[in-house]
VEXFI-924183 format. One line per 3 residues: number of its first residue (from 0); their letters; for each residue y, z, x of N, C-alpha, C. Coordinates in Angstrom, 3 decimals, padded with zeros to 6 digits. Example, Ala and Ser with C-alpha at 12.3 -4.5 7.8 and 13.67 -1.06 7.14 Angstrom:
<atoms>
0) as) -005.690/007.800/013.190/-004.500/007.800/012.300/-003.300/007.800/013.200 ~ -002.250/007.080/012.850/-001.060/007.140/013.670/000.030/007.870/012.900
</atoms>
This chain:
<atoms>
0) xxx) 011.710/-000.001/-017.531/012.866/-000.692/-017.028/013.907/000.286/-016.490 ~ 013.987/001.319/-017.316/014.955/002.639/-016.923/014.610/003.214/-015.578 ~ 013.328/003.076/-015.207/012.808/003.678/-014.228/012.872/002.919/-013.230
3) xxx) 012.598/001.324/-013.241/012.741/000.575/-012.044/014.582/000.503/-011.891 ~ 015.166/000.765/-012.534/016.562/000.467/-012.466/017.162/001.854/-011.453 ~ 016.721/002.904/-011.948/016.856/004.108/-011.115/016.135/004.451/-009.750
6) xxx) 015.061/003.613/-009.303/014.276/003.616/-008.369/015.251/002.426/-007.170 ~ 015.794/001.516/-007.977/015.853/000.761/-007.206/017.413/001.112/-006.743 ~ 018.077/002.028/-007.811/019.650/002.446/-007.344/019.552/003.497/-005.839
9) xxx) 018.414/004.065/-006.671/018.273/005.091/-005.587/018.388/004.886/-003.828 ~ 017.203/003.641/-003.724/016.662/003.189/-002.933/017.789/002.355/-002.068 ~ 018.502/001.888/-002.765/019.855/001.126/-001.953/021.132/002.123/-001.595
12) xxx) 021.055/003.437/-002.397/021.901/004.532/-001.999/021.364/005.399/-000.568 ~ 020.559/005.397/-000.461/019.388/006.303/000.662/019.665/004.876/001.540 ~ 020.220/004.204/001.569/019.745/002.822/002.481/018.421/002.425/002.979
15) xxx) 017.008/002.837/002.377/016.188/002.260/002.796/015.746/000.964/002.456 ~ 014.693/000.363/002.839/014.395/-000.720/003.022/012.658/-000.845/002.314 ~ 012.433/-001.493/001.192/011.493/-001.590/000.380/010.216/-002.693/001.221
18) xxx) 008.856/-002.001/001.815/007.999/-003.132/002.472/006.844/-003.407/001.835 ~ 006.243/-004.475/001.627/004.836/-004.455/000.795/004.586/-004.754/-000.376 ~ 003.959/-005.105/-001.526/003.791/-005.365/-002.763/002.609/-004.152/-004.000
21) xxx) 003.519/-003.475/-004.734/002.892/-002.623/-005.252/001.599/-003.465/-005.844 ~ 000.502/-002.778/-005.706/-001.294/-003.552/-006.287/-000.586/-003.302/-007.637 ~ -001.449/-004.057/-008.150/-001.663/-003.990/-009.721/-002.581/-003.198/-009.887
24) xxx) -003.666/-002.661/-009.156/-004.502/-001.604/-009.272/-004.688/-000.758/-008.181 ~ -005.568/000.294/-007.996/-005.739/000.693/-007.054/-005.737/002.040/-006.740 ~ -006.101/002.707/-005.803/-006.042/004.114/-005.373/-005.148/003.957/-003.920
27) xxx) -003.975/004.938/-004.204/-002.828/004.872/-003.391/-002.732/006.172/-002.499 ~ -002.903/005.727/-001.113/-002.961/007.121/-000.337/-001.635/007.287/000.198 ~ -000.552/007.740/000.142/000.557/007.825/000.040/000.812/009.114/001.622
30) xxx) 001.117/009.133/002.746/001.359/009.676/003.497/002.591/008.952/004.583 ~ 002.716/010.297/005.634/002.787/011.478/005.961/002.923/012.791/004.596 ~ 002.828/013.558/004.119/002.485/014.695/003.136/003.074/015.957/003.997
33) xxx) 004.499/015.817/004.189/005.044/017.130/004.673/005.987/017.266/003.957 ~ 006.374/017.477/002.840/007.559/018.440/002.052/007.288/017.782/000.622 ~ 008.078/018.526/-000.283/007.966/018.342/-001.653/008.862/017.283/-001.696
36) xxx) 009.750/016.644/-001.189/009.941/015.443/-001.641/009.297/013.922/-001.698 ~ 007.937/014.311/-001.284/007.183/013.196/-000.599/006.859/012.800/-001.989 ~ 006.365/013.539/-003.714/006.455/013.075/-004.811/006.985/011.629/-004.846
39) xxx) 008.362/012.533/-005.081/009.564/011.585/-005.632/009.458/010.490/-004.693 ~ 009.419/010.342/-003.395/009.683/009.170/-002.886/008.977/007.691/-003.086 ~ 007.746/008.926/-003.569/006.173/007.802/-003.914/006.585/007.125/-005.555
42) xxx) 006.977/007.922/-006.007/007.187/007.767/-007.306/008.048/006.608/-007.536 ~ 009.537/006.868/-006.295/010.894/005.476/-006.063/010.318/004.452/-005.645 ~ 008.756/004.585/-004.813/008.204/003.569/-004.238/007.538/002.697/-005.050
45) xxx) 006.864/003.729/-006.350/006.068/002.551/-007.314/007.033/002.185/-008.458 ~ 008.163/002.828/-008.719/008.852/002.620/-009.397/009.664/001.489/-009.085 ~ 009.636/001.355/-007.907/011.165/-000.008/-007.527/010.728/-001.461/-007.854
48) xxx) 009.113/-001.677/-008.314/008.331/-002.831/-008.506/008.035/-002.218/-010.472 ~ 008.287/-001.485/-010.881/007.849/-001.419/-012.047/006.442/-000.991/-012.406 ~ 006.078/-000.253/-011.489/005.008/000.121/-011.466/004.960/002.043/-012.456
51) xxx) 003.829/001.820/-012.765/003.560/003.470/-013.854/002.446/004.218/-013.244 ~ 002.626/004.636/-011.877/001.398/005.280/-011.456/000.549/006.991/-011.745 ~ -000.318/007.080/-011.602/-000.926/008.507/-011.754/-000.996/009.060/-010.570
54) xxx) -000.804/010.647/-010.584/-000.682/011.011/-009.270/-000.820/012.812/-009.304 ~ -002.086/012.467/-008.680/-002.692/014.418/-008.848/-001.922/015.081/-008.242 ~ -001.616/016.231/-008.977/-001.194/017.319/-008.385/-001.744/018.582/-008.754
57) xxx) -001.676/019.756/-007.962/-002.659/020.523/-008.159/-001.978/021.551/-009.102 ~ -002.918/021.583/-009.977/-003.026/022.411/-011.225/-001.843/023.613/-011.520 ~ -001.288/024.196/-010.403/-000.479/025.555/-010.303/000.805/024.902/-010.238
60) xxx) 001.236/023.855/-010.457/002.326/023.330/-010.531/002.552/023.114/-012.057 ~ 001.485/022.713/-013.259/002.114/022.294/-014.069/002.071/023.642/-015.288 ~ 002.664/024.492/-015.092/003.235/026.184/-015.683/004.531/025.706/-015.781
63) xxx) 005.012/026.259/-017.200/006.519/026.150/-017.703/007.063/024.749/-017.465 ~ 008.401/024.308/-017.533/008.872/022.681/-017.573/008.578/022.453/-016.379 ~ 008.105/022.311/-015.955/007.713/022.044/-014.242/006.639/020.785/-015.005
66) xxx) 005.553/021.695/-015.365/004.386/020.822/-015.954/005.171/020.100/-016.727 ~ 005.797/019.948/-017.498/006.272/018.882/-018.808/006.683/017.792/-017.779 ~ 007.428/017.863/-016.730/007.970/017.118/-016.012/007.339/016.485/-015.420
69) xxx) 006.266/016.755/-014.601/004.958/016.288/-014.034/004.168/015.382/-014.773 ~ 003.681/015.947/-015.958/003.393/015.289/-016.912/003.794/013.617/-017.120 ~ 005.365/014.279/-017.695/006.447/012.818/-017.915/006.081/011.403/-016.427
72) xxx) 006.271/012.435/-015.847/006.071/011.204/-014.484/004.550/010.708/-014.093 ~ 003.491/010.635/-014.663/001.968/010.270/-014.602/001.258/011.390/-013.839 ~ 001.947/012.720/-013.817/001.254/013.802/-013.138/-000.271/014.003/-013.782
75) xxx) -001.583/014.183/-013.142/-002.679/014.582/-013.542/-002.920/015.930/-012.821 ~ -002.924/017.140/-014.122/-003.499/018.354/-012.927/-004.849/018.414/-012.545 ~ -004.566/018.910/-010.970/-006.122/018.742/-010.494/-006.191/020.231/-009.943
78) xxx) -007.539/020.314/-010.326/-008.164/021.928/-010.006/-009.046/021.842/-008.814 ~ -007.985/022.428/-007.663/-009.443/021.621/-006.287/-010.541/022.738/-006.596 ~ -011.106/023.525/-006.957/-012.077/024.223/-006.933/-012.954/023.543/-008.254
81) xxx) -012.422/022.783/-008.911/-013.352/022.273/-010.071/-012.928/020.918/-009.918 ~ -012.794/020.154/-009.152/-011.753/018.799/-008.850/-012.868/017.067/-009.526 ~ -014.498/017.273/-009.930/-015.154/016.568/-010.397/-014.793/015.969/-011.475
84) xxx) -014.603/017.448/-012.133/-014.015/016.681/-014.161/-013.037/015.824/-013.829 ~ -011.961/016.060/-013.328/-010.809/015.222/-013.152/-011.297/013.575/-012.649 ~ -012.205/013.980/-011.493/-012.359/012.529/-010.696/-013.284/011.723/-011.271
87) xxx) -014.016/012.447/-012.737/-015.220/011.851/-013.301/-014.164/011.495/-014.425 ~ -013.392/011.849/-015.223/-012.260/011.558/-016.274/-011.059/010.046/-015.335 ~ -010.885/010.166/-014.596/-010.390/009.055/-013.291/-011.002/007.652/-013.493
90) xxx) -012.123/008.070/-012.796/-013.617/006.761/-012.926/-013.395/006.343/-014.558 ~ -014.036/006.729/-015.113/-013.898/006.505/-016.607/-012.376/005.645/-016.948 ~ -011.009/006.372/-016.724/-010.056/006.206/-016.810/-009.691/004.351/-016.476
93) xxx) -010.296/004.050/-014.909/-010.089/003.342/-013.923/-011.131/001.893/-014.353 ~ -012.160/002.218/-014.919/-013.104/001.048/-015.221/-012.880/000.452/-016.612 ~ -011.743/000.596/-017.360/-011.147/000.151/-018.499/-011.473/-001.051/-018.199
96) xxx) -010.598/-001.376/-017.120/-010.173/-003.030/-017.217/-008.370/-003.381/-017.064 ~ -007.684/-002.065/-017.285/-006.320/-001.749/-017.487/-005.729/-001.793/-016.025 ~ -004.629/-001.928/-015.753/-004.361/-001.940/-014.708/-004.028/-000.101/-014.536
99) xxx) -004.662/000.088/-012.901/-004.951/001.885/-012.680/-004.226/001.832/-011.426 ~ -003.408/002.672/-011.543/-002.806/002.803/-010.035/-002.425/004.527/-009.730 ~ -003.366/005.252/-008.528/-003.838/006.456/-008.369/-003.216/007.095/-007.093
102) xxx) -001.953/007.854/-007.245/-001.755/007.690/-005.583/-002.095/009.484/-006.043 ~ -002.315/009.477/-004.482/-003.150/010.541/-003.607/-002.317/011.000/-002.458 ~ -002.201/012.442/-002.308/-001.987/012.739/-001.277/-003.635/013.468/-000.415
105) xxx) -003.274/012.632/000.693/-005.244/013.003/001.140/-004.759/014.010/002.430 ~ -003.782/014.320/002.386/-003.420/015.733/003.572/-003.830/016.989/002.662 ~ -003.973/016.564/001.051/-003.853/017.924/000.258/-003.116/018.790/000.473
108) xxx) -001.999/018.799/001.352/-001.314/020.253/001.754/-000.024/019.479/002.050 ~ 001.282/020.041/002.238/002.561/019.676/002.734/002.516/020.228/004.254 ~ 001.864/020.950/004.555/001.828/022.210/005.985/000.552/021.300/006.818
111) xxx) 000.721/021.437/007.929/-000.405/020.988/008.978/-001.759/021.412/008.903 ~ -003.058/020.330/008.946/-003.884/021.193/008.628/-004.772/020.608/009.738 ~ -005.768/020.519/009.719/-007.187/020.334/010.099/-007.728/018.819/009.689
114) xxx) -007.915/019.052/008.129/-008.131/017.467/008.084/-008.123/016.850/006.304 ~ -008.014/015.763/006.454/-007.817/015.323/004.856/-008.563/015.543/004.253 ~ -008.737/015.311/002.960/-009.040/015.439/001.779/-010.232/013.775/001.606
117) xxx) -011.318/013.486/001.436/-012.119/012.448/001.671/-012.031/011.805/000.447 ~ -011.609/012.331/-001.175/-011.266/012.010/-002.229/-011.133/010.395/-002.780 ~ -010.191/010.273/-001.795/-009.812/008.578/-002.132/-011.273/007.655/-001.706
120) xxx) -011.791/007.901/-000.543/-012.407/006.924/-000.293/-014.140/007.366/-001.500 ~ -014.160/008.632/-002.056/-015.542/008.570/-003.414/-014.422/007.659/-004.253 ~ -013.499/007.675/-004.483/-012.731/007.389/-005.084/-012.982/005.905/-005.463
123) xxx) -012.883/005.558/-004.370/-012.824/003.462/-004.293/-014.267/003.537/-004.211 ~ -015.121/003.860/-003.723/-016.745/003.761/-003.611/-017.007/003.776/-005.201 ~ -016.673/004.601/-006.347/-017.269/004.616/-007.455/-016.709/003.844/-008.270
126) xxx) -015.766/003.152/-008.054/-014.791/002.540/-008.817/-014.764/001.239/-008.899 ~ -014.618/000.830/-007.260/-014.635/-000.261/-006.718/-013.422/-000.525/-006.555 ~ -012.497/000.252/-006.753/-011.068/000.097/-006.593/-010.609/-000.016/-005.156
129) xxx) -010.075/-000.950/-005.277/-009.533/-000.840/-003.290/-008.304/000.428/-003.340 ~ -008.393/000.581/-001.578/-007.124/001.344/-001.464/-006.337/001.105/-000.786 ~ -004.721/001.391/-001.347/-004.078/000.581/-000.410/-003.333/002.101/000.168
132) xxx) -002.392/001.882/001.421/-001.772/002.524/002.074/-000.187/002.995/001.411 ~ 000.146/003.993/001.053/001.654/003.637/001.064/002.270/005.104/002.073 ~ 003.584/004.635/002.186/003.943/005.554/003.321/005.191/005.935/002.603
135) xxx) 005.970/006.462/003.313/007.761/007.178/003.304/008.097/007.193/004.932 ~ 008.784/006.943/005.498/009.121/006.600/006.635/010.795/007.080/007.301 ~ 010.892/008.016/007.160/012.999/008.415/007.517/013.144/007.724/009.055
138) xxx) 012.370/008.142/010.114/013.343/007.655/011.182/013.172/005.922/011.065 ~ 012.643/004.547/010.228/013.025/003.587/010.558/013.300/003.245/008.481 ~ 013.737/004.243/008.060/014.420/004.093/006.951/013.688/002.975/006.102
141) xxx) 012.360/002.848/006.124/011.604/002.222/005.163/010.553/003.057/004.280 ~ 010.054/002.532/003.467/008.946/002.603/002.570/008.293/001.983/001.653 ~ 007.234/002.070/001.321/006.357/001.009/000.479/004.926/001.170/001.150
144) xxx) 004.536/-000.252/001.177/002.867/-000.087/001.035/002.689/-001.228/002.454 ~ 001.072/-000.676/002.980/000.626/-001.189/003.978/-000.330/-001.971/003.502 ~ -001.793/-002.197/004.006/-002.356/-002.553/003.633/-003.803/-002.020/002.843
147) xxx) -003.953/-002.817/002.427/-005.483/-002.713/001.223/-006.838/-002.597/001.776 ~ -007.541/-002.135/001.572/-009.092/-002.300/002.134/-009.787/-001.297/000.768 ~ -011.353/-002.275/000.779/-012.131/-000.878/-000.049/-012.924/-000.417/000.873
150) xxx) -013.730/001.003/000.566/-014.211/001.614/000.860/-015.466/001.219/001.843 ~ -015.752/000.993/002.345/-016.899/000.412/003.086/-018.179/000.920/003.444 ~ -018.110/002.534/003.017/-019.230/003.593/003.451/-019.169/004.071/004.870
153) xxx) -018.577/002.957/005.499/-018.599/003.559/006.679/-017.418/004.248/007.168 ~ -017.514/005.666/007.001/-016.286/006.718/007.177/-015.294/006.253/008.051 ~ -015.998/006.716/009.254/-015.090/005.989/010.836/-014.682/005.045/010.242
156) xxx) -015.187/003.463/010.072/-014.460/002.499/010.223/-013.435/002.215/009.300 ~ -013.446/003.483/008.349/-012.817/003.101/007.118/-010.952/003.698/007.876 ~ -011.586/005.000/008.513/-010.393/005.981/008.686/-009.527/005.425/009.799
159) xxx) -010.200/004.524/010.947/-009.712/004.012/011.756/-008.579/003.298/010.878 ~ -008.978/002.169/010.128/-007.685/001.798/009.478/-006.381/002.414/008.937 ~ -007.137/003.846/008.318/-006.112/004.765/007.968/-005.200/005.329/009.027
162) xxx) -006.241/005.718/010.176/-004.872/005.994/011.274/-004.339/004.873/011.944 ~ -004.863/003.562/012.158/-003.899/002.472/012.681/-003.111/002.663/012.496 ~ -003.006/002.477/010.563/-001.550/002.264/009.844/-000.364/003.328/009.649
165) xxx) -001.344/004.555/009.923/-000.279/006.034/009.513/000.084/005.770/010.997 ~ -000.329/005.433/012.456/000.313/006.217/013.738/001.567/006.352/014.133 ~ 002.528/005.709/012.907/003.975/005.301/013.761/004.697/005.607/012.495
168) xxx) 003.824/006.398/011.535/004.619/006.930/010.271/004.913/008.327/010.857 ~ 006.219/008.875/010.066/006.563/010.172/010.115/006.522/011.114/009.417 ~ 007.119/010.525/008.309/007.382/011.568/007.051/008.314/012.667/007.135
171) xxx) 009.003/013.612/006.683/010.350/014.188/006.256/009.993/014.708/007.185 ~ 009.053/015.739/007.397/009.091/016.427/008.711/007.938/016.389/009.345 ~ 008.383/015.570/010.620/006.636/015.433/010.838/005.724/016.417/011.811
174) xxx) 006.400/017.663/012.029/005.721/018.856/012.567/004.125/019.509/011.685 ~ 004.577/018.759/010.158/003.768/018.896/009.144/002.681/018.203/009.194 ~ 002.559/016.849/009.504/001.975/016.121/009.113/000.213/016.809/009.655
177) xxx) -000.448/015.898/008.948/-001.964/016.268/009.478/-003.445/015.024/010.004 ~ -003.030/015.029/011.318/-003.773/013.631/012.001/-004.955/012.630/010.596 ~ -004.566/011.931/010.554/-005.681/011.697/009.215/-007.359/011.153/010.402
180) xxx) -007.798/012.044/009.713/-009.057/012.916/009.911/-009.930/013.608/008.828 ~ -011.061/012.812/008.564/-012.073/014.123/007.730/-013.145/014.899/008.293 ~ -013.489/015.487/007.463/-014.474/016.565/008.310/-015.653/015.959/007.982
183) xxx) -016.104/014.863/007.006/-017.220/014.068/007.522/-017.295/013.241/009.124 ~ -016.442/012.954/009.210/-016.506/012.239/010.714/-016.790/013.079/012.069 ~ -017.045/014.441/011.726/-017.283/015.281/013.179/-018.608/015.517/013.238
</atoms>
C-alpha cells in the first residue's frame, strides 16, 4: 500500500499519464532501456496498480547496499554468463500457480547495441506465460503497458509486434535505445 501510494504521488508530480492494466501475471519487457532510471520508472509503473514485480538485474550491481536495495525492490541477480540457473529457478518460480510478474529489460544494456536479449520470449515458451509490453515514454509524458501476446515460436512474427509497439517509444534518451531486434532473426 506504501508503495502504490508513493508510485502514484510520484506519478502525478512528474505529470505523467498512467496507460494499460498491470497483468496479474506475466513476463514484462519494459523498454526503451537507455539510462538507469528506466528501473525506477518500471518499478512506479507496476507499483501505481499495486503490483510486486521481479526484475533481473545483472549480478555486479548487487555489492554493498546497492544489492540490499535491489533486493528490497524484487531485484533477482542475474549472471549473463551463467544466466540458465536463474531462468531455470524463474520457470520453477513462475509455474506455482502464484501470481509472477517478470519485467525484463531485453536491450540488456542502457548504451546502443546491435540487438536484444531473446530471454523473454524462452521465457513465455517454457512457462506459458504471456508477455506483455511496458514502456516509459518522456516526450508524450506517459507510461504503462501495451499489449500482451505469448510466444508463438515464430521469432519474426513475434518481434514484429515488439517493434510495432516500441516504434513511437523513446525512452530518457533515445540516442541509446537499441532497434528491438534479435540475432535469431538474421
Amino acid at each position: 500500500m506504501i508503495r502504490q501510494r508513493l508510485a502514484r504521488t510520484v506519478v502525478r508530480a512528474m505529470r505523467y499519464q498512467m496507460v494499460g492494466e498491470v497483468p496479474q501475471t506475466g513476463i514484462l519487457v519494459g523498454a526503451p532501456h537507455t539510462s538507469n532510471w528506466d528501473f525506477i520508472t518500471m518499478l512506479l509503473v507496476m507499483w501505481h496498480d499495486g503490483a510486486h514485480p521481479r526484475v533481473l538485474v545483472k549480478k555486479q550491481l548487487f555489492k554493498g547496499p546497492l544489492g540490499w536495495v535491489l533486493k528490497a525492490f524484487g531485484g533477482v541477480p542475474l549472471d549473463r554468463d551463467n544466466a540458465g540457473t536463474v531462468v531455470r529457478e524463474l520457470v520453477e518460480e513462475a509455474g506455482t500457480g502464484e501470481p509472477f510478474r517478470l519485467i525484463l529489460a531485453a536491450e540488456g544494456t542502457r548504451s546502443k547495441g546491435e540487438y536484444w536479449k531473446s530471454g523473454f520470449l524462452r521465457l513465455s515458451r517454457e512457462t506459458g506465460l504471456p508477455i506483455t509490453l511496458a514502456f516509459f515514454d518522456p516526450p508524450t509524458r506517459t507510461m504503462g503497458f501495451g499489449p500482451s501476446f505469448h510466444a508463438s515460436g515464430d521469432v519474426t512474427a513475434d518481434m514484429d509486434i515488439v517493434r510495432a509497439f516500441f516504434a513511437d517509444k523513446h525512452g530518457i534518451r533515445p540516442k541509446n535505445a537499441t532497434p528491438p531486434r534479435l540475432r535469431e532473426e538474421s
